[in-house]
SEMARLUM-208934 format. One line per field, with one value per atom (N, C-alpha, C): residue number from 1; atom name; x, z, y. Coordinates in Angstrom, 2 decimals. Layout:
<pts>
n <- (NUM,...)
atom <- (CA,...)
xx <- (X,...)
zz <- (Z,...)
yy <- (Y,...)
</pts>
This chain:
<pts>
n <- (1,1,1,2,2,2,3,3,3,4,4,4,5,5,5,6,6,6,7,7,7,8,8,8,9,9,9,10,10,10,11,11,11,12,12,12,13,13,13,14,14,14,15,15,15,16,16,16,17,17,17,18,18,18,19,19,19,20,20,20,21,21,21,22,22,22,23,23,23,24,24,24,25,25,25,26,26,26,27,27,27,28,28,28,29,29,29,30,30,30,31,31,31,32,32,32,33,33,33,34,34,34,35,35,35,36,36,36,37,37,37,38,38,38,39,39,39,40,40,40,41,41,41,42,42,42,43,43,43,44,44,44,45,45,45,46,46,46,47,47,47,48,48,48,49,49,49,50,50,50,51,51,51,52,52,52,53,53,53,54,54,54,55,55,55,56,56,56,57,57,57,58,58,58,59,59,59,60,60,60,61,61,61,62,62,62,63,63,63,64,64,64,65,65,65,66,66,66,67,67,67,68,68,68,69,69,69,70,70,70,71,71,71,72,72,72,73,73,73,74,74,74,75,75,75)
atom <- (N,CA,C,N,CA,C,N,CA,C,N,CA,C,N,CA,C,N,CA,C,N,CA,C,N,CA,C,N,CA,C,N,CA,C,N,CA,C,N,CA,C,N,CA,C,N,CA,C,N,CA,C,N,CA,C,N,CA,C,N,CA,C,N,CA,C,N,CA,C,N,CA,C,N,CA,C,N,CA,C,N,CA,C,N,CA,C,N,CA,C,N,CA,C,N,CA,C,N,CA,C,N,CA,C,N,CA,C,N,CA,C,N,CA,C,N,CA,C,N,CA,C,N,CA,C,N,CA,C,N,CA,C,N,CA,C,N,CA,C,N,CA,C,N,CA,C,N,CA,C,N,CA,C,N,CA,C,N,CA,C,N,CA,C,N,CA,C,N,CA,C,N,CA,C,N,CA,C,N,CA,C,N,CA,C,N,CA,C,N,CA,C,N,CA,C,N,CA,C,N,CA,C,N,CA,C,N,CA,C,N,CA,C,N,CA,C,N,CA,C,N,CA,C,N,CA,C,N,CA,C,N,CA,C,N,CA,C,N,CA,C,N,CA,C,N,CA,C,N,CA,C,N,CA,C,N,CA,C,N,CA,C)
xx <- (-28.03,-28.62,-27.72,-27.73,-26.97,-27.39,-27.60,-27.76,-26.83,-26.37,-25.57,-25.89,-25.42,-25.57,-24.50,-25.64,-24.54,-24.61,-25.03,-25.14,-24.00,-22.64,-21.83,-21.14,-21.87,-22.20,-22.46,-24.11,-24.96,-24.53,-24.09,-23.42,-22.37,-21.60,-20.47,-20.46,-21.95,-22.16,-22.75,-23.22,-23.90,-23.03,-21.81,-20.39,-21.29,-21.72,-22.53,-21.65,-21.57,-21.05,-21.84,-21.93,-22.54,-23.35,-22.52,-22.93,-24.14,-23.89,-25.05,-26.03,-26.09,-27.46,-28.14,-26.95,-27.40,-28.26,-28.09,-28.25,-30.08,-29.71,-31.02,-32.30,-32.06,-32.82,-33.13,-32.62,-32.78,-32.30,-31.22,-30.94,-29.29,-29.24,-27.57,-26.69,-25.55,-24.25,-23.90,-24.01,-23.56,-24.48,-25.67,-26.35,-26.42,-26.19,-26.14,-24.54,-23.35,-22.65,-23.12,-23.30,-23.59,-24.33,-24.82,-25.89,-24.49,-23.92,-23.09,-21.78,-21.57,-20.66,-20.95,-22.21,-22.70,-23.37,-22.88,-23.22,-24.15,-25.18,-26.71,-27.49,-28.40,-28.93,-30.77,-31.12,-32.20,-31.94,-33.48,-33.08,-34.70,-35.07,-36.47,-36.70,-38.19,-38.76,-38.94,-39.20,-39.28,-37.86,-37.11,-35.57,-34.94,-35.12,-34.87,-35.74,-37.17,-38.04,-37.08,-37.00,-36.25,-34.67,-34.15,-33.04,-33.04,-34.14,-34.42,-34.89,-35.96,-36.19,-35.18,-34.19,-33.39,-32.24,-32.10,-31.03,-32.08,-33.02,-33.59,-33.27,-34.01,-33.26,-34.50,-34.33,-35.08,-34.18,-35.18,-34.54,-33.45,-33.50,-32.58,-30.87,-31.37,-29.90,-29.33,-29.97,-28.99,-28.85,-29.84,-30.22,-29.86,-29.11,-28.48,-28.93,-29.46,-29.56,-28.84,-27.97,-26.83,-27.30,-27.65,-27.78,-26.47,-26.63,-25.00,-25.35,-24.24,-23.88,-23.83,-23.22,-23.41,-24.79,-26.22,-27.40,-28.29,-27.65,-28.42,-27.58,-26.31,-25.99,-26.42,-27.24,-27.85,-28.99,-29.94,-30.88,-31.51)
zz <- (-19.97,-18.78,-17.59,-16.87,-15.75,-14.55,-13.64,-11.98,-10.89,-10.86,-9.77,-8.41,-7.49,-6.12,-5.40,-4.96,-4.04,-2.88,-2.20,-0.80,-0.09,-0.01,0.26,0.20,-0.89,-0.42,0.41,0.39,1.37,2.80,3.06,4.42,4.70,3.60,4.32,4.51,4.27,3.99,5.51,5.78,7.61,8.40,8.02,9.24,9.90,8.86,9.56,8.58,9.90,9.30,8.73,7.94,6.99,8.25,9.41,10.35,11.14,11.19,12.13,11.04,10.03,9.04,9.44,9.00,9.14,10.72,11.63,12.85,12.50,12.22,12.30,11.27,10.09,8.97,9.28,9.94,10.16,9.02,8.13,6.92,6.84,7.29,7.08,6.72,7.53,6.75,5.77,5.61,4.68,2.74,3.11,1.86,1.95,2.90,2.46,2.13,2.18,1.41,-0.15,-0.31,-1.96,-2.31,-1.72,-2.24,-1.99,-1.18,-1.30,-2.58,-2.71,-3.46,-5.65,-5.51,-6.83,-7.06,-6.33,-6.78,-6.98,-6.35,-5.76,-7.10,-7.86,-9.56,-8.89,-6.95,-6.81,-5.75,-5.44,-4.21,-3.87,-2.41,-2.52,-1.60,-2.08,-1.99,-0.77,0.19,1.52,1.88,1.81,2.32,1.48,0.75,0.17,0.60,1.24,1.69,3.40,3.92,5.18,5.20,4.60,4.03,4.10,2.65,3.07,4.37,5.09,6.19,7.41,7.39,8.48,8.28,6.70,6.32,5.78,6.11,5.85,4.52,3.41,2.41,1.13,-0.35,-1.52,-1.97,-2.66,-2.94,-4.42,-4.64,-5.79,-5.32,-4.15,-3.58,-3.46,-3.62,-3.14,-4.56,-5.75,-6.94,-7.78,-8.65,-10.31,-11.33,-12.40,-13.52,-14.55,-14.88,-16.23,-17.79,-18.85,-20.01,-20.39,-20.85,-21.35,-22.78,-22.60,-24.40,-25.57,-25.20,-26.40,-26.63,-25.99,-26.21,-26.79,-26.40,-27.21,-28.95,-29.06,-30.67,-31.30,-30.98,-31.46,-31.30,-31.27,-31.75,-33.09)
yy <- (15.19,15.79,15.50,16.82,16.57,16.98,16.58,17.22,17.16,18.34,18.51,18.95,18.35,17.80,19.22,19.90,20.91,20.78,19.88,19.53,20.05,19.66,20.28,21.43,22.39,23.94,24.59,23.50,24.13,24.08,23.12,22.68,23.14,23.89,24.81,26.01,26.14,27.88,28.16,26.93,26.62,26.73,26.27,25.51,24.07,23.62,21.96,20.87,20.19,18.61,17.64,16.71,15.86,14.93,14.45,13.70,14.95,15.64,16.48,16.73,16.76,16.59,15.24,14.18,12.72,12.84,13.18,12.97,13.73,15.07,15.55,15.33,14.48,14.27,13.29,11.73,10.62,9.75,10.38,9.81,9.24,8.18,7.16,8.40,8.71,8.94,8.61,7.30,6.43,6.91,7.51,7.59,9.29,9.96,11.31,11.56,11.01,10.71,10.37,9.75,9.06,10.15,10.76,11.91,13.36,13.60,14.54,14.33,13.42,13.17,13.39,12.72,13.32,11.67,10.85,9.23,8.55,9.50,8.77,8.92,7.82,7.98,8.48,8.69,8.92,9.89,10.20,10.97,10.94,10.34,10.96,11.95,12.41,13.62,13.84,13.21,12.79,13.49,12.74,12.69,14.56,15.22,16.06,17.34,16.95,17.74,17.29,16.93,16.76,17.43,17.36,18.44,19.19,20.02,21.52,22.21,21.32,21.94,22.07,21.27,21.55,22.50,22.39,23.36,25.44,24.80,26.32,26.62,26.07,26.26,25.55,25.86,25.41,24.79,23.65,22.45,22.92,24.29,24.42,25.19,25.40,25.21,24.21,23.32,21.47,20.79,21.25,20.45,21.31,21.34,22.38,21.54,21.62,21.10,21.68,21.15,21.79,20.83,21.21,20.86,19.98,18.63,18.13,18.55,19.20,19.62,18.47,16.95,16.34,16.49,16.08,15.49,17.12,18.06,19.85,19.36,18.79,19.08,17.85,16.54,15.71,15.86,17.24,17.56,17.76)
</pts>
């Protein structure tokens, strides 16, 4: 299983910087990094519902779920 983090899509599709999210979500640079980057193993719902609303946007623009192929052929 995989989830990919498009945060930095979304934010370039705006022309918005990572720091002007941080500023307007109330959420550290420092952890919407770890979350832009792919690093973060959580994310809460709070902080992701605060996201979407400032970026005008569903949470499946920021969140991809891709199938990992080893764990479908050890079925």
């Amino acid at each position: 299983m995989a989830i990919i983090i498009r945060l930095d899509v979304a934010l370039a599709q705006r022309k918005m910087q990572l720091s002007e999210l941080s500023e307007a979500v109330g959420v550290t640079l420092f952890n919407l990094s770890i979350l832009k980057t792919g690093k973060a193993k959580a994310i809460r719902l709070s902080t992701l519902d605060a996201i979407c609303k400032h970026l005008d946007c569903q949470p499946g623009e920021i969140l991809e779920y891709v199938p990992d192929e080893a764990g479908a052929s050890e079925r």
